[in-house]
N, C-alpha and C positions, 0 to 999 in steps of 0.2 A: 366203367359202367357203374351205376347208381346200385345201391341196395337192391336187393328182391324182395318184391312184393310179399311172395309166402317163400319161406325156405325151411324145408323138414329134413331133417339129420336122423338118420338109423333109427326110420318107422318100420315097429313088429306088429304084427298080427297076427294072432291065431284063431284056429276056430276047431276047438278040442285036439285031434293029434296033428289037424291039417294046417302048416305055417305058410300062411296065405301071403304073407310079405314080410321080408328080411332082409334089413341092413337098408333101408330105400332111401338114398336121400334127391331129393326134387326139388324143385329150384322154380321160378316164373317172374318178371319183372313185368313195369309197366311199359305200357307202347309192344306187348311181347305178346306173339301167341305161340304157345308152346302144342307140340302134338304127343299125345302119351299112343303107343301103340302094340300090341302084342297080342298072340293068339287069344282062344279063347281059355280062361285058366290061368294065363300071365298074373294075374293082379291088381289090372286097371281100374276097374269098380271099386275095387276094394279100396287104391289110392283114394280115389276120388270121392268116397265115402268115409274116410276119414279125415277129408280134407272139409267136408259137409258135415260131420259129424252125426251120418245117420249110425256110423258104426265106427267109435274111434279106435284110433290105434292102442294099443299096449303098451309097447314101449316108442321112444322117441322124443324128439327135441321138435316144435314146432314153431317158428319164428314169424311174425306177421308185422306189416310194416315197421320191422327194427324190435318189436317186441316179445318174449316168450309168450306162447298161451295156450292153454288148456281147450280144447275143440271137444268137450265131452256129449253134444247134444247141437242139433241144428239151429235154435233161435243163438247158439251160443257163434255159429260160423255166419250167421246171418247179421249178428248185431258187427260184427267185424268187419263187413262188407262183402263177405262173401255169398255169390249168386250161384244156384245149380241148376239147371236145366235138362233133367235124367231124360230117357229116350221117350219114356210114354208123355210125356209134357203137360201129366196132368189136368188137361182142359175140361172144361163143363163145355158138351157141346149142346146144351140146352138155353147155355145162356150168350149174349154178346158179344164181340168182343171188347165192349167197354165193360163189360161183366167179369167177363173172366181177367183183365188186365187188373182190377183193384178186387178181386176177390180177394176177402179177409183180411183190405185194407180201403175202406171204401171212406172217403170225405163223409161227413156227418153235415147237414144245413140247419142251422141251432140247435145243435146235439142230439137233433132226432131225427130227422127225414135224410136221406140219401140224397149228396150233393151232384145230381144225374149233370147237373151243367158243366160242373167245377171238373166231373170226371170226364164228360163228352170233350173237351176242352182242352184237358189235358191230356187223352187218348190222341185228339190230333196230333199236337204240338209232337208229342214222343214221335208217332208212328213216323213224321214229319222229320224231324232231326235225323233216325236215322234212316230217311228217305225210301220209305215203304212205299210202292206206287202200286201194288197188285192189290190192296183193299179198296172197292167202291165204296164202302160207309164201316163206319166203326160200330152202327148198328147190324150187322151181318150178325147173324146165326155161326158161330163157332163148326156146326157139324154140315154148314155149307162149307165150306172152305177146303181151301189144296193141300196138301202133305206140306208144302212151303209155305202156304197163308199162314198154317197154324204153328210153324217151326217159328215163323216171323212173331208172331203175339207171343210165344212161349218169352224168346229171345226180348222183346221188347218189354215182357212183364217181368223181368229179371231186373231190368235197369229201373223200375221205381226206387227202389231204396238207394239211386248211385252208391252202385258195388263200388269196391275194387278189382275187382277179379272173380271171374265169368267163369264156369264151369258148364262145357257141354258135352252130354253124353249121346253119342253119335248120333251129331244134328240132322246129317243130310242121311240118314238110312231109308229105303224105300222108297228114298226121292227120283222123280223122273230128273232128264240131264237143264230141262229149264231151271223147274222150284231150285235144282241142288246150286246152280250160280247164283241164285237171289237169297240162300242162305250165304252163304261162298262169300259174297258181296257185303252183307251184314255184320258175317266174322269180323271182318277187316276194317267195316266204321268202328265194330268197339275198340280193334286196334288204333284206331284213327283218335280215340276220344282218348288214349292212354291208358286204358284198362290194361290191366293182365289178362290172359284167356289162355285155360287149357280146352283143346277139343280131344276127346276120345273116338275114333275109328278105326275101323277095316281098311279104309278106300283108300290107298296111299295116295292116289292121285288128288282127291281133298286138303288130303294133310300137305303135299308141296307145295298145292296152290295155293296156302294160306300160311304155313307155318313159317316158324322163324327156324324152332327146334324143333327136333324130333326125339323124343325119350323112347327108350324101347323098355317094356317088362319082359322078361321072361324067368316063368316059374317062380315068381314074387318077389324076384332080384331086378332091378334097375341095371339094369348090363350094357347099355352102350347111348352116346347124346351125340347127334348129327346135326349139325346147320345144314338146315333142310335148302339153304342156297347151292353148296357144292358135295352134299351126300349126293351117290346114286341109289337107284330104286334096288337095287341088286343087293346094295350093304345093307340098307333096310331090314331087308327082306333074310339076307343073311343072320341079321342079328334076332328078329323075330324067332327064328326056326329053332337056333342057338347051334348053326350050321358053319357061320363064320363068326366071332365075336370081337371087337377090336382090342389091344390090349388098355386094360384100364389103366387112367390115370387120376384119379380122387374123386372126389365128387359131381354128379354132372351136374352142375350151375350153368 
């Protein structure tokens, strides 16, 4: 198997006497969608905010395609390719969804007017590639839209900058058993495009339908990595609880 994408070696975090994550090392390749999962308290966010750099790690080694690098600040995880997509999805539901897709990155038309074509245009083309079919126009209203419509433009305003690696923090929450296939469906095009992709959830039955791995936290320790092909839901589940744990063997790559 090829390099990974990001590879982070014995990530700490504290947060005054509380050691939110210790010893963590995590792994994701491209063509890969990895599942991070554990109760609540496990440490998930906190990975994944260090991996965003809204709140970096302590200590650690963090590797990104082959390189060490410092993730001290979000434009810092973003100019690297990296994409996050946190549960509230941040939308303006005031404005379009060609609005909120280039919010705070909008085409300029002679360096002054708002390139509304260049955007309308390219709003299809994306939504299009990764075969959105439940948007009637890209002119909609953001706070019309389904718990899926807007998981979908979350998801689909991630890929402007072509990431490398997709971070979703639990896509399909709230969702009815429709919208949650047409997010479900989406995971797996960015798997399709060679992205990396971590999802964070609850719903194991999401995370098999989609994942490759399964990483479990518990209690800020990285304690067990299943190929989500021939894990069952029971060792899972086991390992969540930290009721059955398997015995370790190095790093979970």
């Amino acid at each position: 198997m090829s390099a990974p994408v990001l590879d982070m070696k014995g990530i700490q975090k504290r947060f005054g006497a509380v050691h939110a994550l210790t010893d963590v090392d995590f792994s994701v390749h491209g063509g890969e969608v990895v599942g991070l999962v554990g109760d609540n308290g496990a440490g998930k966010s906190t990975l994944i905010k260090a991996i965003s750099g809204a709140q970096p790690a302590d200590e650690g080694t963090i590797t990104f395609e082959g390189q060490e690098v410092t993730i001290n600040r979000p434009a810092v995880s973003a100019g690297l390719g990296i994409a996050t997509v946190y549960q509230d999805l941040a939308l303006c539901d005031n404005l379009d969804v060609v609005g909120n897709l280039f919010l705070g990155q909008e085409p300029l038309n002679s360096g002054v007017a708002l390139d509304e074509v260049a955007m309308e245009r390219r709003a299809v083309e994306l939504l299009q590639e990764m075969q959105v079919r439940t948007l009637r126009s890209v002119r909609t209203l953001v706070s019309s839209l389904s718990g899926g419509q807007r998981q979908s433009v979350a998801i689909a305003r991630s890929l402007l900058g072509n990431p490398k690696l997709v971070l979703l923090d639990e896509p399909t929450a709230a969702l009815g058993v429709a919208q949650t296939q047409q997010v479900l469906d989406l995971i797996l095009r960015l798997k399709e495009r060679n992205l990396a992709v971590v999802v964070i959830s609850h719903n194991l039955a999401d995370v098999f339908a989609v994942c490759d791995r399964i990483v479990v936290l518990f209690l800020g320790r990285a304690v067990a990595s299943f190929d989500a092909k021939t894990a069952t839901r029971e060792e899972v589940v086991g390992a969540i609880t930290g009721l059955s744990l398997p015995a370790q063997d190095g790093a979970l790559t």
